[in-house]
Backbone as a ProteinNet text record, in pm:
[ID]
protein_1_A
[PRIMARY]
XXXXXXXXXXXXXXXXXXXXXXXXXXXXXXXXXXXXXXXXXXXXXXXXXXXXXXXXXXXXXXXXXXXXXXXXXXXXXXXXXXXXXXXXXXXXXXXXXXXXXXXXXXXXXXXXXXXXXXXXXXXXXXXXXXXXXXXXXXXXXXXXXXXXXXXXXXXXXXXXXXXXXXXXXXXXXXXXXXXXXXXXXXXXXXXXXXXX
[TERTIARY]
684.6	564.9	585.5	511.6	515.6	523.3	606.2	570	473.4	468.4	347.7	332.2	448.7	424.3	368.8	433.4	342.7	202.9	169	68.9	-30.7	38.4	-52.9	-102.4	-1.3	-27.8	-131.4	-147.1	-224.5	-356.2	-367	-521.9	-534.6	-448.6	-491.9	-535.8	-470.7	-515.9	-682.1	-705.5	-850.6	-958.1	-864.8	-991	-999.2	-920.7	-925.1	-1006.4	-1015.7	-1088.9	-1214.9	-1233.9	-1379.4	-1420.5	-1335	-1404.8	-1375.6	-1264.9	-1196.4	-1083	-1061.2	-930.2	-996.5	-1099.2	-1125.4	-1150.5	-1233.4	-1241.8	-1113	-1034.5	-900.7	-838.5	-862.2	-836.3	-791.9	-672.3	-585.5	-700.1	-780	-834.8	-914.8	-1042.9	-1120.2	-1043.2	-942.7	-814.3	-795.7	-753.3	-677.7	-779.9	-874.6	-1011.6	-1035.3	-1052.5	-1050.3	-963.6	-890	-716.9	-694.9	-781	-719.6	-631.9	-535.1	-445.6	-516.1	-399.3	-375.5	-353.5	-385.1	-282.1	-205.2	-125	26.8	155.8	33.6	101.9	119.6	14	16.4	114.3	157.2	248.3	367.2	405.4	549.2	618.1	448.6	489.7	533.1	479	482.2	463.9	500.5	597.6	436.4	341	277.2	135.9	48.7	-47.5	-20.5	65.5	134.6	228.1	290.1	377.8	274	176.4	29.1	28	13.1	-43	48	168.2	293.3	360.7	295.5	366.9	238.9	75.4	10.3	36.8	35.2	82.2	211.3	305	441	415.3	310	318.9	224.2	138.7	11.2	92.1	188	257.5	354.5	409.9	515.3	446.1	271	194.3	176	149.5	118.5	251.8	343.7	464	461.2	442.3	512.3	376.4	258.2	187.4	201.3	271.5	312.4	401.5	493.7	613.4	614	518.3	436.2	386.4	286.3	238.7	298.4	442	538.9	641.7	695.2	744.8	650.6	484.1	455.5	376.9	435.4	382.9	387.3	488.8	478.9	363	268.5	159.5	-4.3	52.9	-98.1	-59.8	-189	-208	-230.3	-272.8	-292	-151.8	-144.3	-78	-72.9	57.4	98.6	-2.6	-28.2	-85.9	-210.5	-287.2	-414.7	-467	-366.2	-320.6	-363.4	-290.4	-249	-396.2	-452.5	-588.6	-710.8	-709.4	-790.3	-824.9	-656.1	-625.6	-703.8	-675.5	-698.1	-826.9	-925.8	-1056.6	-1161.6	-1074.3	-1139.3	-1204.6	-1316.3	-1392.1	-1307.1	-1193.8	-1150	-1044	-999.5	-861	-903.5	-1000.7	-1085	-1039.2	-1078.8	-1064.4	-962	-881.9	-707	-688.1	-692.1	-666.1	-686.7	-785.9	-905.1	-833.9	-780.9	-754.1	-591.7	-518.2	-449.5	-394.9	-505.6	-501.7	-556.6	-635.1	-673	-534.2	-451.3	-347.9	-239.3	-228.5	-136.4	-137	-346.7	-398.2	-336.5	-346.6	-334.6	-241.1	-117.1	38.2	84.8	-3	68.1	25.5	-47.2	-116	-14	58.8	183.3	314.5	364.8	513.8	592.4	583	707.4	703.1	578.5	599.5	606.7	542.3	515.2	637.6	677.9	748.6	875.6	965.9	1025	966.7	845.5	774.2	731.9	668.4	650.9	685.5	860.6	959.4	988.4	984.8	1066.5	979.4	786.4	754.7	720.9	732.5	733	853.7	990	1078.1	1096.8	1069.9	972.4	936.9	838.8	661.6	755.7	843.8	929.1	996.5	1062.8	1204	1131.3	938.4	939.4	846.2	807	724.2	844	999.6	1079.2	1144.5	1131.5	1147.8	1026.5	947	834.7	826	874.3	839	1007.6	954.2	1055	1198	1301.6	1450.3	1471	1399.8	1431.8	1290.5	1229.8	1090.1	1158.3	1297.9	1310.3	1375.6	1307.6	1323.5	1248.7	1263.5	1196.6	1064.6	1070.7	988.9	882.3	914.4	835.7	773.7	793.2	748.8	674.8	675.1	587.6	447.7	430.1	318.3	232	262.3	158.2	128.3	203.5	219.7	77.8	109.8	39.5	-128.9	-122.2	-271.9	-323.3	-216.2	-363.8	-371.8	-279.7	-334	-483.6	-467.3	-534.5	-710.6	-686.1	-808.7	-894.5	-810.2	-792.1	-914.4	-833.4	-922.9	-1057.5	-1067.6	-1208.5	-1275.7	-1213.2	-1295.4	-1389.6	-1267.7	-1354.4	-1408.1	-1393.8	-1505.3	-1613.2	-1635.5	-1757.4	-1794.5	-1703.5	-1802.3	-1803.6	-1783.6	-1750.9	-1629.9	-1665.4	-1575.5	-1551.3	-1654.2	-1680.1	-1586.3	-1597.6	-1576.8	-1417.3	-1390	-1276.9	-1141.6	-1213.2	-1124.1	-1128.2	-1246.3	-1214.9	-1104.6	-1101.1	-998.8	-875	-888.2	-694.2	-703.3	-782.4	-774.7	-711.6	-800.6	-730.1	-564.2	-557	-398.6	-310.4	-333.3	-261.8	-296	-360.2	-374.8	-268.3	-321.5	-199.9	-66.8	-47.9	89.8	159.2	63.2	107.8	126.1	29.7	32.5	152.1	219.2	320.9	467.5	463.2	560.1	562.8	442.3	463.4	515	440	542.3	694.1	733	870.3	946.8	916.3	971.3	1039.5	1156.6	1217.3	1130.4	1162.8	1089	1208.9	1185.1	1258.6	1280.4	1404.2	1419.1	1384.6	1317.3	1345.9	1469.9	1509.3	1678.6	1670.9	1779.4	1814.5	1815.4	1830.9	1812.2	2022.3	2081.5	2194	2241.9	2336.7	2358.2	2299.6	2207.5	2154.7	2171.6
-1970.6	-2014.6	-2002	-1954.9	-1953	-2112.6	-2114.8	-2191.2	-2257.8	-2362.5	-2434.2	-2312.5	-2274	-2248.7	-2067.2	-2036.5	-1872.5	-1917.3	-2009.4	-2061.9	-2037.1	-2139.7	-2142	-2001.9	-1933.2	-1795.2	-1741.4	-1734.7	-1642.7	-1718.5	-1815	-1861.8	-1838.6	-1836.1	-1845.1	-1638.4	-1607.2	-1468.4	-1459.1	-1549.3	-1499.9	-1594.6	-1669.9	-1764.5	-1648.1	-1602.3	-1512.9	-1373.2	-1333.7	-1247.7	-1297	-1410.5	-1456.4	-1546.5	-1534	-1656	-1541	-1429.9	-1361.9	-1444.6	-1381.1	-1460.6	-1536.4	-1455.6	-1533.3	-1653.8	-1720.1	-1895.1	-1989.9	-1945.3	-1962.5	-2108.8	-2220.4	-2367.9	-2415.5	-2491.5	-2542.1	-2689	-2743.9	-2866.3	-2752	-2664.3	-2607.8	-2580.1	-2480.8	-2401.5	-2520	-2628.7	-2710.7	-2740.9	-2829.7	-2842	-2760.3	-2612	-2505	-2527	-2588.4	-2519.5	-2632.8	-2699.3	-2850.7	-2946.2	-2916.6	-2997.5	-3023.5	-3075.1	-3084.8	-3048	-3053.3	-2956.3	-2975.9	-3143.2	-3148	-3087.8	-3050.1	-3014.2	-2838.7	-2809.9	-2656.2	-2634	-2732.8	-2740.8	-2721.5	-2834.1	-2817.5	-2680.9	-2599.7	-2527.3	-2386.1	-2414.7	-2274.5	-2253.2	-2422.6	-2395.4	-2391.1	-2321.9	-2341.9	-2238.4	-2198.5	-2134.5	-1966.7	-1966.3	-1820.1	-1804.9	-1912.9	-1928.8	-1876.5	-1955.4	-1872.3	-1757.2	-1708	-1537.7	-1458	-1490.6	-1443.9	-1432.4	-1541.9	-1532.2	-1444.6	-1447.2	-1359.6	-1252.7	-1140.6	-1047.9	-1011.4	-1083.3	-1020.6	-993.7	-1088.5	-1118.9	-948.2	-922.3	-847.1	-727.4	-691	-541.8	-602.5	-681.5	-638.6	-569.4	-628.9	-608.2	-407.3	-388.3	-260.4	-174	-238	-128.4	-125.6	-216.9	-208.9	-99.9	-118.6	-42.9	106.6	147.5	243.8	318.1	240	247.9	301.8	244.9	289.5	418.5	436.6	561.8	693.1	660.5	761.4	778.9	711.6	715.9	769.3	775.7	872.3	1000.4	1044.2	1126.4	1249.1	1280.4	1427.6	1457	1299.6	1309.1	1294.8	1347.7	1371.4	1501.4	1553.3	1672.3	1660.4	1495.9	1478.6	1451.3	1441.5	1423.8	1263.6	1212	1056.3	1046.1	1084.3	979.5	989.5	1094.4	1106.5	1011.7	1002.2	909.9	752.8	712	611.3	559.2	670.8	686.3	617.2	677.5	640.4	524	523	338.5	256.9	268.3	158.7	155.2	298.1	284.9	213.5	221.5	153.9	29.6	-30.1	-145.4	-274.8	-258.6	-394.5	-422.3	-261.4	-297.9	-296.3	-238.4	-206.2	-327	-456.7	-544.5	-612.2	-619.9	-644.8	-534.9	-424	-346	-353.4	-379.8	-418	-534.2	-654.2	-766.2	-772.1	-617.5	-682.8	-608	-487.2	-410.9	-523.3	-598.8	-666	-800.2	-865.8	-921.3	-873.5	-687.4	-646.2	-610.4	-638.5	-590.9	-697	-822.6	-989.6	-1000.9	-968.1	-942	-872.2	-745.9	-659.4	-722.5	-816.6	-889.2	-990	-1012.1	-1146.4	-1101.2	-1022.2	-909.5	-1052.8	-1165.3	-1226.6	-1317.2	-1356.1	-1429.9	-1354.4	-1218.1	-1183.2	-1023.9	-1017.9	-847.5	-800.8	-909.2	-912.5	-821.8	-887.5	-866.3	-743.5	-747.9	-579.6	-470.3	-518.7	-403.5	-359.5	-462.2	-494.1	-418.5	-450.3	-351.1	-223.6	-179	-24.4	56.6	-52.5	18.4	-23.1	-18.9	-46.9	40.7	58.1	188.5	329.8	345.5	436	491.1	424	472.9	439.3	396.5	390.6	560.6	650.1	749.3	860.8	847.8	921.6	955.7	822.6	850.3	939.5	953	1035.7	1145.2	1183.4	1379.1	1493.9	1547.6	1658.6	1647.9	1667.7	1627.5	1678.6	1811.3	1901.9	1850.5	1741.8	1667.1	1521.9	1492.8	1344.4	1319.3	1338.6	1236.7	1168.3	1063.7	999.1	1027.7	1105.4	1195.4	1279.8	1326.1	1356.7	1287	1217.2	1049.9	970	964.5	915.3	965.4	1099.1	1131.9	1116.2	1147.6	1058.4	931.3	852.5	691.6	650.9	779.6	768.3	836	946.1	972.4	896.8	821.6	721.2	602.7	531	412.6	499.3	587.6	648.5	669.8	732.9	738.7	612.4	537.2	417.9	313	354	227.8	249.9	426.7	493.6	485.1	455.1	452.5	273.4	160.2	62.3	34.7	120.1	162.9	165.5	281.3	388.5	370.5	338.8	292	492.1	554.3	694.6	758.5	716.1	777.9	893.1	959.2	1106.1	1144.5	1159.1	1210.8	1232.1	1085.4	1057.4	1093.1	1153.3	1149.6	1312.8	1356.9	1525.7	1562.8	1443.8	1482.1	1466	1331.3	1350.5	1453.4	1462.3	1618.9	1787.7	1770.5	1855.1	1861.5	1731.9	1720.9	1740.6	1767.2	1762.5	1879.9	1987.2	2137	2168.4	2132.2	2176.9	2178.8	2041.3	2051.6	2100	2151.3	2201.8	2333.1	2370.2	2565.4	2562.1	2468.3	2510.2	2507.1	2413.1	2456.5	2552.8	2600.7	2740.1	2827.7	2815.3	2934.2	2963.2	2786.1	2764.5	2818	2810.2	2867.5	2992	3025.2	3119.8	3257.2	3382.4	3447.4	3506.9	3573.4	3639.1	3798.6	3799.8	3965	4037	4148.4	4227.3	4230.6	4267.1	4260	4441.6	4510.6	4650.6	4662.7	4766.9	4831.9	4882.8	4814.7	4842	4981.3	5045.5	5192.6	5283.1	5254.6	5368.3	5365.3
-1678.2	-1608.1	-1457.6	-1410.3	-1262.1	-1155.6	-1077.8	-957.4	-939.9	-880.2	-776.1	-634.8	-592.7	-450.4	-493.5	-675.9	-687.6	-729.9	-792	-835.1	-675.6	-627.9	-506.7	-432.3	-396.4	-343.9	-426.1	-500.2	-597.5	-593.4	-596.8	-534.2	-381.2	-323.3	-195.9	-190.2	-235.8	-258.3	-279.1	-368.8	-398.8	-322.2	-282.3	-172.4	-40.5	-18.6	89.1	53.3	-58.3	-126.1	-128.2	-115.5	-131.7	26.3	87.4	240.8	325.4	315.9	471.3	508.8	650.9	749	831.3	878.7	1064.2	1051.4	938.6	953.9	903	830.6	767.4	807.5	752.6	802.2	680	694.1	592.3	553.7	596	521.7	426.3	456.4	333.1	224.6	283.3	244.6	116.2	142.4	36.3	-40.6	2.3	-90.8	-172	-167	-296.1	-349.6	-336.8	-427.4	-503.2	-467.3	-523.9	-476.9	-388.6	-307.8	-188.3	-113.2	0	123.6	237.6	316	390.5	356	366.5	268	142.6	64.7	63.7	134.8	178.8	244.3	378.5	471.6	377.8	300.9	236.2	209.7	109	25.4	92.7	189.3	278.3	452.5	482.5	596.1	729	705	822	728.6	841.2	832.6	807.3	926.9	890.8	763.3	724.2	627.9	491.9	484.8	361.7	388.3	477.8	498	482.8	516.7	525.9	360.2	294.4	137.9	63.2	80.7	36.3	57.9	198.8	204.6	140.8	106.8	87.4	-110.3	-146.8	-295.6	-320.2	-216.8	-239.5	-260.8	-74.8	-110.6	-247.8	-298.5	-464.4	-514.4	-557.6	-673	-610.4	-528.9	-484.7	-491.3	-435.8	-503.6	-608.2	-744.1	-831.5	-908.9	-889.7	-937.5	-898.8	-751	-711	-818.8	-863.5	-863.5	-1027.5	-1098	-1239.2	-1244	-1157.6	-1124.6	-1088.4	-1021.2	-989.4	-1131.2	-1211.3	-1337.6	-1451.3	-1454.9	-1542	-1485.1	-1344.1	-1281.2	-1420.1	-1496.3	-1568.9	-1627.8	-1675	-1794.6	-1708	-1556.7	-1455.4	-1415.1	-1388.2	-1338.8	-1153.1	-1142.4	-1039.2	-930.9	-770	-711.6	-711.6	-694	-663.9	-601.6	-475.3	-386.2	-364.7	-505.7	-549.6	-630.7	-718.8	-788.2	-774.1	-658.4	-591.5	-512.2	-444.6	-345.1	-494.5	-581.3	-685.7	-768.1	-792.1	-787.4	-655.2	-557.9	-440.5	-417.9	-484.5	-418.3	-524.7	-649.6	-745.9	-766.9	-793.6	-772.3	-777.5	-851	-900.6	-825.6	-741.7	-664.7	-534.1	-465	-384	-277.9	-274.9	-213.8	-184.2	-276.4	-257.4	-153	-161.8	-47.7	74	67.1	210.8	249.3	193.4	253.2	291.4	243	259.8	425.8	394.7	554.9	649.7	606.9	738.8	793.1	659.6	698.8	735.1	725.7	802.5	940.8	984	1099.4	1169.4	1131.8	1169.6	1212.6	1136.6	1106.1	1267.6	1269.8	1389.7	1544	1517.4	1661.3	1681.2	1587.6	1591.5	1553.9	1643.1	1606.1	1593.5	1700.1	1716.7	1540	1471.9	1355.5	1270	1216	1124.4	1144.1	1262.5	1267.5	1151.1	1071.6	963.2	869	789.8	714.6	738.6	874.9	870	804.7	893	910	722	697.8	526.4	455	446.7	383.1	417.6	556.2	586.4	523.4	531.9	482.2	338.5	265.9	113.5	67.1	139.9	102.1	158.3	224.8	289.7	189.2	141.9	31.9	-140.9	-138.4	-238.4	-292.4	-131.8	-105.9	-177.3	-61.4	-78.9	-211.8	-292.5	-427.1	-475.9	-484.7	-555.5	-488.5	-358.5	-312.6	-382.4	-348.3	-402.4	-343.3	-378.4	-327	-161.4	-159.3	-33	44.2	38	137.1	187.8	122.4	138.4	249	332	480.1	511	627.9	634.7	689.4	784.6	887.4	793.7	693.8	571.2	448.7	446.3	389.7	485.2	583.2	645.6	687.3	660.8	610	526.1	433.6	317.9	358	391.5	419.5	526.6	643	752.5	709.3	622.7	582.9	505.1	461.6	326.5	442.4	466.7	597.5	668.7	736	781.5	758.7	642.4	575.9	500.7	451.8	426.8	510.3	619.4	755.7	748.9	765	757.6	678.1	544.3	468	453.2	482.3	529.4	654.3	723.2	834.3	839.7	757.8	715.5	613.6	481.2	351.2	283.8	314.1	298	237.3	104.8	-10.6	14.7	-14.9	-93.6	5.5	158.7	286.2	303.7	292.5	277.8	201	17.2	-76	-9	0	16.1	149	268.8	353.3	238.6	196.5	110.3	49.4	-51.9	-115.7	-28.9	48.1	179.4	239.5	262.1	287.3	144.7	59.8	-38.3	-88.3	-40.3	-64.9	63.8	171.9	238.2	263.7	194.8	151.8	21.2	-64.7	-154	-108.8	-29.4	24.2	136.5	185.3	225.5	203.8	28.2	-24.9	-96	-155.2	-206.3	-79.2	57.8	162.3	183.9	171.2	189.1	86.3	-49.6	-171.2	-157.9	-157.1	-153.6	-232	-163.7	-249.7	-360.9	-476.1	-582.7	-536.3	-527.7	-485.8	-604.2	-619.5	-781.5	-833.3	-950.5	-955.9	-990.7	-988.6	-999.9	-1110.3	-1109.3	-1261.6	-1228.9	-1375.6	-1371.5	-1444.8	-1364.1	-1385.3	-1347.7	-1212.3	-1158.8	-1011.8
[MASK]
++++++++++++++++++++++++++++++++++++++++++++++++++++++++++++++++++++++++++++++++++++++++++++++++++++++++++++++++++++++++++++++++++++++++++++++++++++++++++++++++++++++++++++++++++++++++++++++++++++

């Protein structure tokens, strides 16, 4: 059985799914939840201490679904991070996403409380990219691409509300990186004809 303090996170997940950040006050805060919010205090240390344990619970659930998706890559025709783009834009995951870009937006305005966390899941999503590209792509500098076009498109797309627009840019980046590993691909010399 889970925790009081996972218990708790996981509502506070969806109160935030359903209120936002910007009004974010530990008395409402507790009133939904059923407690307190000395007891919020205990469980998690402060205000940032909540946001700080949602975000960290949100990226597991997103690696680990990553992390699924890259282990039955053989039985898609599609690319991981087509893959991955499809998952996130989907109605039901749609908003977990959205909330959790906006607590990493929150996150980067407060390096001195939240910059740990940062660092921990960039280098996470880093070595969890590098596992899924090809042996001769795994750097970091090449992994951080993908990383950087779905954030990217990502924003725009809760920007703009512009799927279609959006999936056809990823689509795009993922033709082009496929057309330039076919360039890189060594070519096949003919072989001779032996004895002549």
């Amino acid at each position: 059985m889970d925790t009081r303090k996972e218990e708790l996170t996981a509502a506070l997940i969806d109160y935030l799914l359903t209120h936002g950040l910007s009004e974010l006050s530990l008395r409402p805060l507790a009133a939904e939840l059923g407690t307190s919010a000395r007891l919020l205090i205990y469980h998690f240390g402060s205000k940032e201490g909540l946001l700080t344990a949602a975000m960290a619970a949100m990226h597991a659930q997103l690696r680990s679904s990553l992390q699924a998706m890259a282990e039955t890559r053989a039985s898609s025709a599609k690319a991981p991070l087509r893959r991955f783009w499809d998952w996130a834009v989907a109605a039901q995951n749609f908003p977990y996403l959205k909330l959790l870009y906006e607590l990493q937006i929150l996150a980067i305005r407060s390096p001195e409380t939240y910059g740990p966390l940062l660092q921990n899941n960039a280098a996470d999503w880093l070595a969890l990219t590098k596992q899924i590209m090809p042996d001769d792509e795994r750097d970091a500098a090449m992994a951080s691409l993908p990383i950087a076009v779905f954030d990217g498109l990502f924003l725009e797309l809760m920007s703009t509300g512009d799927r279609r627009r959006t999936t056809r840019a990823l689509d795009r980046f993922i033709e082009l990186v496929e057309q330039g590993r076919l360039q890189r691909k060594p070519q096949r010399s003919p072989t001779s004809k032996r004895g002549t």
